[in-house]
C-alpha positions in Angstrom: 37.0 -41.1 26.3 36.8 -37.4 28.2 34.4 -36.6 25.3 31.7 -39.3 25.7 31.4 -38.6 29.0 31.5 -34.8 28.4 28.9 -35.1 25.5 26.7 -38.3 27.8 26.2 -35.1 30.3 24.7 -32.6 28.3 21.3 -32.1 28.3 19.2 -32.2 25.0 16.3 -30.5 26.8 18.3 -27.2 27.0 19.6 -28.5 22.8 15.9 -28.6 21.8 14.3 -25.2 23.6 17.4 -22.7 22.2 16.2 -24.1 18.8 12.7 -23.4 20.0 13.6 -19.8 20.8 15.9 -19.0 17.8 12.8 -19.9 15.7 10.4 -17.7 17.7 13.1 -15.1 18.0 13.5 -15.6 14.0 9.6 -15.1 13.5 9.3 -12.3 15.6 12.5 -10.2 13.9 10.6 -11.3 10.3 7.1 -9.8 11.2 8.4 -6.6 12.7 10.2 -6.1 9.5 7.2 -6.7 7.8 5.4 -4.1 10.4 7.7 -1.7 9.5 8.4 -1.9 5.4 4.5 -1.8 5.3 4.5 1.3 7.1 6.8 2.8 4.9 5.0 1.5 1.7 2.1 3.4 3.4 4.0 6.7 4.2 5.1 6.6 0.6 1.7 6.0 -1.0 0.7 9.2 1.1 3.3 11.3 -1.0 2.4 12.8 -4.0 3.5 12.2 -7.4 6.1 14.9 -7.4 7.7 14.0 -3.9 7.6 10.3 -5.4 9.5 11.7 -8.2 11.7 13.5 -6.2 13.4 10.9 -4.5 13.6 9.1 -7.5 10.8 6.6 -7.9 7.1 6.3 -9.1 4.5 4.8 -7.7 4.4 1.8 -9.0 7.6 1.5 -7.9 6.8 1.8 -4.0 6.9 -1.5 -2.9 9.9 -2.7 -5.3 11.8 -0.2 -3.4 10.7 -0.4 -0.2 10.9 -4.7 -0.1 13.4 -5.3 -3.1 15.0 -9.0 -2.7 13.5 -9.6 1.4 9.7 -9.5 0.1 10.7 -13.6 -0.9 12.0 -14.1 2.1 9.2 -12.5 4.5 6.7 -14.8 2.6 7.4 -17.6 4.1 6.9 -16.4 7.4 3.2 -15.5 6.5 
């Protein structure tokens, strides 16, 4: 019985807007990620060939490395 009446006076207003702000919160982590792994892909496309190879990739190999698995999940933000 306590928990009826403990559950009857919560509010689903304060419920609905956390969800509401976990989302936006959610989006806003997943684009600054995005922001930032395309500024690396940038920096990287800058190097030249030898620095590429240096640190042990190629350039076609820039955005594998710099996005691996999370390119999938950043998608569906966009």
């Amino acid at each position: 019985m306590t928990t009826i009446s403990q559950t009857a006076g919560r509010s689903l207003r304060s419920s609905s807007s956390d969800g509401f702000f976990r989302k936006l919160a959610s989006g806003a982590y997943a684009l600054f990620d995005l922001l930032e792994r395309r500024s690396a892909v940038k920096t990287l496309n800058d190097l030249d060939d030898r620095a590429l190879r240096d640190i042990g990739i190629t350039r076609s190999q820039i955005e594998d490395a710099v996005y691996g698995q999370a390119k999938a999940e950043l998608a569906r933000y966009l």
